[in-house]
C-alpha positions as CSV (number, residue, x, y, z in Angstrom):
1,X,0.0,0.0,0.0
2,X,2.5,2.6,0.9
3,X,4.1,1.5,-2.4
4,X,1.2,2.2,-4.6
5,X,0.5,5.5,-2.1
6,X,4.2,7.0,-3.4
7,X,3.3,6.0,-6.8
8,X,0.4,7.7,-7.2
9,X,2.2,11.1,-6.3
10,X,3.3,13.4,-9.1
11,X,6.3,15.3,-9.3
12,X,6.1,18.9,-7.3
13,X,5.0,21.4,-9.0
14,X,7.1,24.4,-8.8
15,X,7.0,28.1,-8.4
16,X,3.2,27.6,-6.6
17,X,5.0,30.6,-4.2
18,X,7.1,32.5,-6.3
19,X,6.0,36.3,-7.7
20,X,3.9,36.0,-10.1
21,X,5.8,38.3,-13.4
22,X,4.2,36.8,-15.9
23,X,1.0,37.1,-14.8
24,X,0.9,40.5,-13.7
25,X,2.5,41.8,-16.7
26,X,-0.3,40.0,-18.9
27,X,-2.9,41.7,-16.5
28,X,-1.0,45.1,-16.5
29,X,-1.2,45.1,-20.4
30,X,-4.5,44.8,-20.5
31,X,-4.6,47.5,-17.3
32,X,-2.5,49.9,-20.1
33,X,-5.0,50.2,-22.2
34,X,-7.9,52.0,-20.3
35,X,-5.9,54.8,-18.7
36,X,-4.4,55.6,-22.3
37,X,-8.6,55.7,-23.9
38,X,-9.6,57.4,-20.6
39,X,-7.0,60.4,-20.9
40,X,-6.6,60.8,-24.2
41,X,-10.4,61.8,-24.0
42,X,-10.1,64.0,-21.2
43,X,-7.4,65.9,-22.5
44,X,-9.2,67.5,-25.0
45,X,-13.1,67.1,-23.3
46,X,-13.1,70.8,-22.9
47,X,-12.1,71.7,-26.3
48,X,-14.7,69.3,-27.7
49,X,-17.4,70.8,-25.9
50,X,-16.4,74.0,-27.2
51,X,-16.9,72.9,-30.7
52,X,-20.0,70.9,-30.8
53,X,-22.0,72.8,-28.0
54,X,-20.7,75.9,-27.6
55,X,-18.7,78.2,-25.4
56,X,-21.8,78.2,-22.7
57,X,-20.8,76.4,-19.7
58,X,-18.6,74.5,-21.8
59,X,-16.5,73.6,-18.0
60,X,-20.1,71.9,-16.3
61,X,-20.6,70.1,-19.7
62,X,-16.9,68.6,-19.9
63,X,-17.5,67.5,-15.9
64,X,-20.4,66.5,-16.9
65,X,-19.1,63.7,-18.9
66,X,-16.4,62.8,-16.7
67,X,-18.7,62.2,-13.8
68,X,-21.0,60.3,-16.8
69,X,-19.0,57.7,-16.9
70,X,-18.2,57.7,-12.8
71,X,-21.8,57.3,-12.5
72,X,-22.0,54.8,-15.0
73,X,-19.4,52.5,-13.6
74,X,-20.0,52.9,-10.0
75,X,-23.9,51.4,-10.8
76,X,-22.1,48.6,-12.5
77,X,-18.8,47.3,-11.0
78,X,-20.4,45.4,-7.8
79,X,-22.5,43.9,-10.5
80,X,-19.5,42.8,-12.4
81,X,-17.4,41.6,-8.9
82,X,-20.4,39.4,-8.1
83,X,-20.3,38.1,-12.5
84,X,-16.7,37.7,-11.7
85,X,-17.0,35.4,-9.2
86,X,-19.6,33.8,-10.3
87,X,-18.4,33.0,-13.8
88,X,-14.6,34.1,-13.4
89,X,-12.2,36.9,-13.5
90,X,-10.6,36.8,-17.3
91,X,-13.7,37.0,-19.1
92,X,-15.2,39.8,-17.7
93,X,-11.6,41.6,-18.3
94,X,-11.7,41.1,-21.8
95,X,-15.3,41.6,-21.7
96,X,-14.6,45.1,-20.0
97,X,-11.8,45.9,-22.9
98,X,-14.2,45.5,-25.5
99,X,-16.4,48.3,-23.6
100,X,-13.6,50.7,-23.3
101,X,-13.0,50.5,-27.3
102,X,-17.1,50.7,-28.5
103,X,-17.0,53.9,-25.6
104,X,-14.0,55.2,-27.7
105,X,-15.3,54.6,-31.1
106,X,-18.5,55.8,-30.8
107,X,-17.0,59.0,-28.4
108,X,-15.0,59.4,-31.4
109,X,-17.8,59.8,-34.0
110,X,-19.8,61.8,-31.7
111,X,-20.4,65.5,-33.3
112,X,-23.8,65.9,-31.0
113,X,-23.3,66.4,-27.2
114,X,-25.3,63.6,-26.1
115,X,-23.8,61.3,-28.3
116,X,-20.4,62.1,-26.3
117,X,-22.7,61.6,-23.2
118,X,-24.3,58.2,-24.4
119,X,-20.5,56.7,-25.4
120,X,-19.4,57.7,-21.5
121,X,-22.2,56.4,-19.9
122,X,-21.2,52.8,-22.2
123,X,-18.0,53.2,-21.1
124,X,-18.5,53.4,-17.6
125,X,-21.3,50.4,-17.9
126,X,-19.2,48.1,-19.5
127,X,-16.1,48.6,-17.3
128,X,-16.0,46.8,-14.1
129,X,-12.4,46.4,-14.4
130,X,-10.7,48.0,-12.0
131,X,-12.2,46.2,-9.3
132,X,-12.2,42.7,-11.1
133,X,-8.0,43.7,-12.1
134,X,-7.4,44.1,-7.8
135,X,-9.2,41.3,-7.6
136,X,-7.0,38.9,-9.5
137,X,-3.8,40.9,-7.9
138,X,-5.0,39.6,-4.8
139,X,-5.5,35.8,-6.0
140,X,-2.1,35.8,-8.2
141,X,-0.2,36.3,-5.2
142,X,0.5,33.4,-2.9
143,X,3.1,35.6,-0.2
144,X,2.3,38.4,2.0
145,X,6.2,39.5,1.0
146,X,5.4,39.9,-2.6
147,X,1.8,41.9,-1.9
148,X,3.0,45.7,-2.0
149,X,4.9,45.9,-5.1
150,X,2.0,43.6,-6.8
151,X,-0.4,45.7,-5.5
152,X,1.6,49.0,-6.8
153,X,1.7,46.9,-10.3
154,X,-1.8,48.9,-11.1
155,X,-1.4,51.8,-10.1
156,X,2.1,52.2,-11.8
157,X,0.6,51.3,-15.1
158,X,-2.5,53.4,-15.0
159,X,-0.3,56.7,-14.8
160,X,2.1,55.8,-17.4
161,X,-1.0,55.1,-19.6
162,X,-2.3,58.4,-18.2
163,X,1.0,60.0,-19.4
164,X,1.0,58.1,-23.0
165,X,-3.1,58.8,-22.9
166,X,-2.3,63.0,-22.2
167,X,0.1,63.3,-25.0
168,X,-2.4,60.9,-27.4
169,X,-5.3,63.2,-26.9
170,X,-3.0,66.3,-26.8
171,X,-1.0,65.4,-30.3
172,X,-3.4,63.5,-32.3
173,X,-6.6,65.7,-31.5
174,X,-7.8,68.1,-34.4
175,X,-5.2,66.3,-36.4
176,X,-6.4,68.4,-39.6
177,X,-6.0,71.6,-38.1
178,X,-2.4,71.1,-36.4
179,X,-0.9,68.6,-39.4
180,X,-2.7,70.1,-42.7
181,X,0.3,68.3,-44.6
182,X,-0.9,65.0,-43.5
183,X,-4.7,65.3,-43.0
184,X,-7.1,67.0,-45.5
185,X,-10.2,69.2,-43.6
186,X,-12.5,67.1,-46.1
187,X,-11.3,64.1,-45.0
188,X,-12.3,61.8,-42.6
189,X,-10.0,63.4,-39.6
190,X,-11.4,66.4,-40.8
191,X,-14.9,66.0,-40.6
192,X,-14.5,63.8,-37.5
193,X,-11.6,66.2,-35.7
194,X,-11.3,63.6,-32.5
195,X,-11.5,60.6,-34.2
196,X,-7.5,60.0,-34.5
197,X,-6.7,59.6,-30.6
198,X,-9.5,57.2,-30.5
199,X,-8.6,54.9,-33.2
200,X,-5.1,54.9,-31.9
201,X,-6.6,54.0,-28.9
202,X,-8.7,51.2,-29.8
203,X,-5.6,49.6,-31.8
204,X,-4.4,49.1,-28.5
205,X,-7.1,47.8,-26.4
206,X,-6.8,45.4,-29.3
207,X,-4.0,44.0,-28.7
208,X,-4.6,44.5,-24.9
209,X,-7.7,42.2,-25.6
210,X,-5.5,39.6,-27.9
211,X,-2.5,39.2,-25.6
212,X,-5.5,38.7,-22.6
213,X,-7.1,35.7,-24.5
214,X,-3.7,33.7,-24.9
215,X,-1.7,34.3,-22.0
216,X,-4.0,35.4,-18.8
217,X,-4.9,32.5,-16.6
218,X,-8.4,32.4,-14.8
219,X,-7.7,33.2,-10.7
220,X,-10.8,32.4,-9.5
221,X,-11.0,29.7,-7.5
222,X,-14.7,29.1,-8.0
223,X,-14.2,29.3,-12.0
224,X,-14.4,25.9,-13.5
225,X,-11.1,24.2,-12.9
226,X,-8.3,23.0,-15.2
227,X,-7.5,18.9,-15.7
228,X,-5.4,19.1,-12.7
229,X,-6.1,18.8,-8.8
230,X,-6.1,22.0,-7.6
231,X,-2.6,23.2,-5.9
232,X,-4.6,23.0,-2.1
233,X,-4.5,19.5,-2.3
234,X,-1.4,18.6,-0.4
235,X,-1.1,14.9,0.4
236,X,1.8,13.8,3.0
237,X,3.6,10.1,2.3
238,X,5.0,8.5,5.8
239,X,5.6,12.1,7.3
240,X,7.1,13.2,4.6
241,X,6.1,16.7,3.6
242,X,5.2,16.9,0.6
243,X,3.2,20.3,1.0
244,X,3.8,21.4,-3.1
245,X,2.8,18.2,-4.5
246,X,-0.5,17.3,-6.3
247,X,-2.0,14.4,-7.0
248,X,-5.2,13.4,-9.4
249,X,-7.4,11.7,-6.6
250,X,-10.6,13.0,-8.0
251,X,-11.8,12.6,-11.5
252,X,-12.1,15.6,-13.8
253,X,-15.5,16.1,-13.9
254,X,-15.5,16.3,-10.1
255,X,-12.4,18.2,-9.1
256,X,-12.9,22.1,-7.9
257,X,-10.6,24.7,-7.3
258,X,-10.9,25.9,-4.0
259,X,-9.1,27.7,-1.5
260,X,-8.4,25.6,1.8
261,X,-5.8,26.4,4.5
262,X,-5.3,23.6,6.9
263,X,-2.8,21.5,9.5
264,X,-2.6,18.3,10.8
265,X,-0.2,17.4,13.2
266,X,1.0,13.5,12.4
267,X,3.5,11.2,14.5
268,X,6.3,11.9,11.4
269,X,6.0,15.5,11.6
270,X,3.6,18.5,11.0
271,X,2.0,17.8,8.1
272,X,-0.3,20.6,6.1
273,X,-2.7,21.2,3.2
274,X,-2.2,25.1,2.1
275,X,-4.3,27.8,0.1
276,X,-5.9,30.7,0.7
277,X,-9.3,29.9,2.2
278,X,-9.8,30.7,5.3
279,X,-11.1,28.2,8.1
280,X,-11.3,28.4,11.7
281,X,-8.0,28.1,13.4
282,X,-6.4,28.8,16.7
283,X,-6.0,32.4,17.8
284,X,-2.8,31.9,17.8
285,X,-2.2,31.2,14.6
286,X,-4.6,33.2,12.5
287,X,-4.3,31.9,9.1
288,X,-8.0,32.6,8.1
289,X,-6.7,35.2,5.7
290,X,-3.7,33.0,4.4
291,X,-2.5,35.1,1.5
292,X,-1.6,37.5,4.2
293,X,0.1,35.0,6.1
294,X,2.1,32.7,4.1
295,X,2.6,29.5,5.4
296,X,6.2,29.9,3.8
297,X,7.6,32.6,6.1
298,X,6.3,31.2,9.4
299,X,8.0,28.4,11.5
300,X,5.9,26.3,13.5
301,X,6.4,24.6,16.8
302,X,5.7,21.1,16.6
303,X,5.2,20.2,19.9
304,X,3.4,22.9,21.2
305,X,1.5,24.1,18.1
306,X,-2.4,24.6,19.0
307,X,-3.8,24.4,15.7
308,X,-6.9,23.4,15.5
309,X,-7.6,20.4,12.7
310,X,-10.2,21.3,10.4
311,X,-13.4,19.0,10.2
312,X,-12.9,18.3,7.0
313,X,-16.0,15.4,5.4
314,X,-14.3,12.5,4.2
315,X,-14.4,11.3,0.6
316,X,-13.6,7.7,-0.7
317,X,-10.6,8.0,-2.7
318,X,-9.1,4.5,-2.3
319,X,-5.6,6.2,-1.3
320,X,-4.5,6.5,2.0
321,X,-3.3,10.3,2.5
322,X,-1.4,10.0,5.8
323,X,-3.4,12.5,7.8
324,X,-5.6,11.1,10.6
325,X,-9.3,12.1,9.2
326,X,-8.3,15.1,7.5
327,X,-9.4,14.6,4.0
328,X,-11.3,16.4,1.3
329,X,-14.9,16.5,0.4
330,X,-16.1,15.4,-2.9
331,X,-19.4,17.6,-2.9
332,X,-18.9,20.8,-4.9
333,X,-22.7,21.8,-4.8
334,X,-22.8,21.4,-0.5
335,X,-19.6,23.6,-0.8
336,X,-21.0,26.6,-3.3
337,X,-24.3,26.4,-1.5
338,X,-22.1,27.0,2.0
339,X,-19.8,29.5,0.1
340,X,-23.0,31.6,-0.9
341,X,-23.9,32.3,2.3
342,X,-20.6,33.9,3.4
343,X,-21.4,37.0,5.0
344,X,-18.8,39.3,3.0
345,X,-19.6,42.4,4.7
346,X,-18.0,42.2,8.1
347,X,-16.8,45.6,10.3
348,X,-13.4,45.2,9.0
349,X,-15.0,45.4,5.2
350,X,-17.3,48.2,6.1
351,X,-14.9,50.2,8.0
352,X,-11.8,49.8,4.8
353,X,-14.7,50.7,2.3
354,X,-15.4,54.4,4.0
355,X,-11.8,54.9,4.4
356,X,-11.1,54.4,0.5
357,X,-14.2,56.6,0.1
358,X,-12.9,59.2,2.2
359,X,-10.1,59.3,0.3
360,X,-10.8,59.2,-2.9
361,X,-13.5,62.1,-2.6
362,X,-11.1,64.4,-1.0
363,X,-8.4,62.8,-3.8
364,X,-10.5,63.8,-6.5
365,X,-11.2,67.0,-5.0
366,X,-7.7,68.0,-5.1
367,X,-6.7,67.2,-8.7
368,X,-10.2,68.8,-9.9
369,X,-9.3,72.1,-7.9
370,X,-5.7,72.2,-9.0
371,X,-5.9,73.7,-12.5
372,X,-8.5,75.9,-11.5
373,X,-6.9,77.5,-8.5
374,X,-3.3,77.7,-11.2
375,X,-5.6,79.5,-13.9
376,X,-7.7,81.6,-11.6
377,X,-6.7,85.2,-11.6
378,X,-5.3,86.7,-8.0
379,X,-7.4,88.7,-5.5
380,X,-4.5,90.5,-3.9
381,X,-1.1,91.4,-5.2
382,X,1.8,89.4,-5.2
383,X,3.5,87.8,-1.9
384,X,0.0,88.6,-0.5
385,X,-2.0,86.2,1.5
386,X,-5.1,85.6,-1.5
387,X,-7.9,83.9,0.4
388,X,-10.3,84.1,-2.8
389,X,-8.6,83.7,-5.7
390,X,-5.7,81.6,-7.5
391,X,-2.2,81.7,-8.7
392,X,-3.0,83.2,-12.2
393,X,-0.5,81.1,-14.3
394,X,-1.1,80.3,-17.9
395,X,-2.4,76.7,-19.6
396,X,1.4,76.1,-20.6
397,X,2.2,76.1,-16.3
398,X,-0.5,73.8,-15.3
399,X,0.3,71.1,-18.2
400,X,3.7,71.5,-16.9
401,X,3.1,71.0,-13.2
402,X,0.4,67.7,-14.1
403,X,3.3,66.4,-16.3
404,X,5.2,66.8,-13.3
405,X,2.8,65.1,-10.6
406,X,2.6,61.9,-13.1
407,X,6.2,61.7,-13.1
408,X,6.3,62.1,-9.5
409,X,3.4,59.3,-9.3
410,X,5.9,57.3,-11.6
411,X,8.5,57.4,-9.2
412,X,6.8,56.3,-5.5
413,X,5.3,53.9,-7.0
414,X,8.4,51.9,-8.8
415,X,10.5,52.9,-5.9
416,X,9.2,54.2,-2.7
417,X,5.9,52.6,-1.9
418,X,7.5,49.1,-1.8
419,X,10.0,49.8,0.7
420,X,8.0,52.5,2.6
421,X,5.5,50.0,3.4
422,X,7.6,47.1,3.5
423,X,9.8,49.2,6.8
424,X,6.2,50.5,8.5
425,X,4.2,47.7,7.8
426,X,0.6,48.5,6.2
427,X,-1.2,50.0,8.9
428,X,1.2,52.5,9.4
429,X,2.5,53.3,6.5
430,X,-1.4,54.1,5.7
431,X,-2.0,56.0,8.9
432,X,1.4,58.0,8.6
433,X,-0.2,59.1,5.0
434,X,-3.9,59.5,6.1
435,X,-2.3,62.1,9.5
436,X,-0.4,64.0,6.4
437,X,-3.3,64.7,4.0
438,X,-5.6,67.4,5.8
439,X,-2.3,69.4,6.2
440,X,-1.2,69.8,2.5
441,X,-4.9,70.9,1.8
442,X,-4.8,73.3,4.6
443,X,-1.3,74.8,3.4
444,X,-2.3,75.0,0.3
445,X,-4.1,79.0,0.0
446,X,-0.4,80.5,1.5
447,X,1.3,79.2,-1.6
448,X,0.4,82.8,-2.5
449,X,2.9,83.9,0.3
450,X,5.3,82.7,-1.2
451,X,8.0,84.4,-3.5
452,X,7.8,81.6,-6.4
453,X,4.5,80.1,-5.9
454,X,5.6,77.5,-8.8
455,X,8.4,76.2,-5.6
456,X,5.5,75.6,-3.4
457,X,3.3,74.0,-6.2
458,X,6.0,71.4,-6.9
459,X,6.5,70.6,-3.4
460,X,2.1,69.8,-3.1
461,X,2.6,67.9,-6.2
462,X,5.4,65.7,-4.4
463,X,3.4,65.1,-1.0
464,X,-0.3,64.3,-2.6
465,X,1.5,62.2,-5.1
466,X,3.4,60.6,-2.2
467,X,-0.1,60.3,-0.2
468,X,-1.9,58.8,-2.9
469,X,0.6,56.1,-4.3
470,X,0.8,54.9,-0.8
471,X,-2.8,54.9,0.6
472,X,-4.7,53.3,-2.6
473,X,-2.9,50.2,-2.9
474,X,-2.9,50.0,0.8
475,X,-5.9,50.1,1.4
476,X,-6.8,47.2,-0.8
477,X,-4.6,45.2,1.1
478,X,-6.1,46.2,4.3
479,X,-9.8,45.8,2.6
480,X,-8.5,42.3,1.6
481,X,-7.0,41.3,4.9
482,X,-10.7,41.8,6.5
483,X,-12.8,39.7,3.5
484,X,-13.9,36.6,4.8
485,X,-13.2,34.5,1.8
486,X,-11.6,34.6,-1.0
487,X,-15.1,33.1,-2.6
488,X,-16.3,36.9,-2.4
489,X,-13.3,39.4,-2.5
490,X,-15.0,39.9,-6.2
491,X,-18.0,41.4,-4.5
492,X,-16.4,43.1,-1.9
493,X,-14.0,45.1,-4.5
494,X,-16.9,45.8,-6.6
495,X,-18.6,47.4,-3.6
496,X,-15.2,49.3,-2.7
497,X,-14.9,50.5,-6.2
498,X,-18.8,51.4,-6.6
499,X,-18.8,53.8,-3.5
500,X,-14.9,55.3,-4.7
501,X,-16.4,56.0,-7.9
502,X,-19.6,57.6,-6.3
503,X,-17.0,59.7,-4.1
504,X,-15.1,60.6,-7.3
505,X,-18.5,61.7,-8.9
506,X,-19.9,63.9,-6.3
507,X,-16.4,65.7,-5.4
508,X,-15.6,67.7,-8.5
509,X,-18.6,69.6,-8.4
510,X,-19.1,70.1,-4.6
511,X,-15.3,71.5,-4.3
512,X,-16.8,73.7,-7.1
513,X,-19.5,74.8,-5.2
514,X,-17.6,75.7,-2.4
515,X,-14.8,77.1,-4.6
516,X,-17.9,79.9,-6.4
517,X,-19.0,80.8,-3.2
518,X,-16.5,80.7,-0.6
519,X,-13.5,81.4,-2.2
520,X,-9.8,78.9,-2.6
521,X,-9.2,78.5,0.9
522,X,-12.7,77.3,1.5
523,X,-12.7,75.1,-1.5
524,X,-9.3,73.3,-0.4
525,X,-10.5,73.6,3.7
526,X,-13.5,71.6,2.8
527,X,-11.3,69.1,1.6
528,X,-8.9,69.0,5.3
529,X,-12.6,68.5,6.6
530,X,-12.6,65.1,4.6
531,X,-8.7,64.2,5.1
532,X,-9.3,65.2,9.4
533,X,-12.4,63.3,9.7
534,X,-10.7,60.5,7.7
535,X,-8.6,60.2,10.5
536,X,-11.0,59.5,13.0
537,X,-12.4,57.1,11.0
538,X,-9.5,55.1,10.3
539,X,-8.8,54.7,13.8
540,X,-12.0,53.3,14.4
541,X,-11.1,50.5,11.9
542,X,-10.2,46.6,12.7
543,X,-6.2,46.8,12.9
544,X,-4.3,44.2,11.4
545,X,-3.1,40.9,13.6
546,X,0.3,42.3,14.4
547,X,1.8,39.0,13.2
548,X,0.4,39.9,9.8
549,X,2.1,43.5,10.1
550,X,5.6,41.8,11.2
551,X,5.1,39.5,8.0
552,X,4.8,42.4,6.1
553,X,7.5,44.8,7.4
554,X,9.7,41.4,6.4
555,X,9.7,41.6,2.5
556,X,13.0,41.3,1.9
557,X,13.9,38.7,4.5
558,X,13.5,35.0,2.1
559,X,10.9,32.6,2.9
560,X,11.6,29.6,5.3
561,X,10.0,26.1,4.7
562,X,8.4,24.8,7.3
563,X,10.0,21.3,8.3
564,X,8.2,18.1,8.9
565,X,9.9,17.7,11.8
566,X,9.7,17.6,15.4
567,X,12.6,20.3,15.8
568,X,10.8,23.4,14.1
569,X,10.2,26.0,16.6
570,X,7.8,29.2,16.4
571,X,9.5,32.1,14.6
């Protein structure tokens, strides 16, 4: 029997733990694509409006279809989580590319203002990507180690699409006015004068879409599995660990992916079945959340461990596995039925959702007032302190000073975030940022003190850039560390992204409000409100088990394998 027991094993599979490159860069390809369509559009929204509506609150009718398609996709991306999980991750990604490019050809066509309007609104419908994309972020990666700089992967690539996007819209817009050489004024580009950037940008959601199809691999471990036993299926051979080995014990039609995390402690050793799905453990060992806990940087004490064994249901295989009872259940309906009811909306959820709200409204309300506090004229005179009014640079200034930001953005996020968060550990790294936000917004009106307000304006550039590059991808870490299961981080990323986008919809105009009618100070004060009361709030959240934080602040420390032996101690 023991014979036919090591026969029946496989030969490990390897690099189950290791970063996931390949993946992410397929996935970050297909991320490249939406930031380029989405800013090529807005650099030129204004201009747009301008020519097929007229000068008339030509600024409310180019917000207007920025916040279109915010409202559009905040109605629609908890829809697309719960598809997501339901029917996978990749296909609504593609699904979501193809949205993007119909929004950009008909946007493209569009020489009637509601026609602009209708292709947003598609847009923002169809795309419940950025949610989805997080999503599958969090499922690639197996160690807690590797989850900062994967989580900055996004982020990174949306602003170097948002730099490529700015120059597409800027360079290829009106192409028959700027580049009468090249383009007639009766030709196509003529007659349709933002066509160009959108083409150009549909040619590469293209091949976004094409590159998806071939080389990105479904993460969702309720998706229908490949021929293969799932990689939580672990089986141990006469105390042997064998923990990255797989084995076909269950016919195809019957096999699931799944996410399981559990231990058994054996006479040969400490044996152990390892994924991502959390199960009830000891306190002192809380692996519920076990992509934040990799079994691969912990050592555990043999003797004393007080793990608790899961009750797993036993299925007849015909091979002895070496645990005690520990075995796996064959019923994949009992399991989905059980997985449906998984209450994904715990304190911890609830508490990381607001804080991502809170930010992204006061976020949004930053980069909306910017170029309009830069263009406005100045109340007082010069190295005066200008309550009221703005800076009174020129067009030229403010593209300079975004260009700026974005490489700024470009910058923490290859370099700093990683190791910033990687020293403090996510909690703090995020409370350190949330503690600096309501100051820049407060110092922001005595820029006009200053003998080269463009000094100043660099230096706010560097901090919210700082500020946001950290916070974002933190905070999805956080927000995943306090989902339940893996079975519903779809949903609960969909509702994250839903209320962000409803923040990012509602701020522009209200920091407009404020800006009309109480002048810049009040416009960027109302925004310290948000950043102080953010504060509060995020010290009312669940904190992280600080053996989760210690995991984290060790990302550059290599993974040690946990021995099947009596002599492993507690790290």
């Amino acid at each position: 029997m023991p014979e036919q027991h090591e026969r029946s094993v496989p030969p490990p599979r390897e690099g189950d733990d290791a970063y996931p490159y390949k993946q992410l860069t397929v996935l970050a390809l297909c991320r490249l694509a939406e930031p380029i369509a989405f800013c090529s559009i807005t650099a030129y929204t204004f201009v747009m409006v301008e020519d097929i509506k007229g000068e008339e609150d030509a600024s409310f009718y180019a917000g207007l279809l920025v916040s279109a398609f915010a409202m559009a996709e905040a109605s629609t991306a908890m829809i697309w989580g719960r598809i997501s999980d339901r029917y996978g991750r990749k296909p609504i990604v593609l699904f979501g590319l193809v949205g993007v490019a119909l929004s950009s050809l008909i946007f493209g066509f569009a020489k009637k203002y509601w026609v602009a309007l209708l292709a947003r609104v598609v847009g923002g419908l169809l795309n419940g990507n950025v949610a989805v994309m997080q999503t599958m972020v969090a499922e690639m990666v197996k160690r807690p180690e590797h989850e900062p700089s994967a989580y900055a992967v996004q982020p990174f690539v949306w602003s170097l699409g948002s730099i490529a996007g700015s120059a597409l819209g800027g360079f290829l817009a009106q192409p028959a006015r700027f580049y009468p050489d090249v383009f007639s004024q009766d030709g196509i580009f003529g007659q349709y004068p933002y066509l160009l950037p959108n083409l150009v940008s549909v040619v590469v959601i293209v091949i976004a879409i094409i590159q998806g199809v071939i080389f990105l691999e479904e993460t969702n471990p309720r998706s229908p599995a490949p021929s293969r036993v799932p990689s939580y299926l672990h089986i141990p051979s006469n105390g042997v660990d064998v923990a990255n080995e797989t084995t076909s014990l269950l016919p195809p039609r019957r096999r699931r992916a799944s996410a399981v995390s559990a231990f058994s402690n054996t006479p040969g050793g400490v044996t152990y079945v390892a994924e991502s799905m959390p199960l009830p453990v000891d306190p002192a060992f809380d692996l519920r959340r076990g992509s934040l806990a990799s079994l691969g940087s912990i050592r555990l004490q043999h003797k004393s461990s007080t793990l608790a064994r899961p009750a797993l249901p036993r299925v007849e295989t015909g091979v002895e596995t070496g645990f005690d009872s520990a075995v796996v259940e064959d019923d994949v309906s009992e399991h989905t039925a059980k997985a449906e009811k998984i209450k994904a909306f715990n304190k911890g959820v609830i508490m990381w959702t607001i804080a991502l709200v809170f930010q992204s409204y006061h976020s949004m309300g930053f980069y909306s007032l910017l170029p309009i506090y830069l263009l406005d004229d100045a109340r007082r005179g010069s190295r005066e302190l200008d309550l009221k009014g703005g800076l009174g640079m020129t067009l030229h200034d403010v593209g300079a000073y975004l260009a700026t930001g974005s490489v700024m953005s470009l910058f923490f996020q290859g370099v700093v975030f990683t190791i910033f968060v990687a020293r403090l550990g996510v909690w703090k790294a995020v409370l350190s940022v949330t503690i600096l936000s309501p100051f820049i917004y407060i110092v922001v009106p005595f820029l006009s003190l200053l003998p080269n307000p463009g000094a100043g304006v660099y230096g706010i550039l560097a901090l919210t850039s700082f500020t946001g590059v950290v916070s974002f991808p933190a905070f999805l870490i956080l927000l995943k560390n306090a989902t339940p299961s893996p079975l519903v981080l779809g949903e609960v990323n969909g509702l994250a992204m839903s209320a962000c986008s409803a923040a990012r919809t509602v701020a522009p105009p209200l920091v407009g409000i404020f800006y009309s009618s109480l002048g810049s100070a009040g416009a960027w004060w109302s925004c310290a409100v948000v950043a102080i009361a953010a504060i509060f709030q995020f010290l009312l959240a669940p904190r992280p088990k600080d053996d989760e934080e210690e995991i984290l602040r060790k990302a550059e420390t290599p993974a040690v394998e946990i021995p099947a032996t009596a002599d492993a101690h507690v790290q």
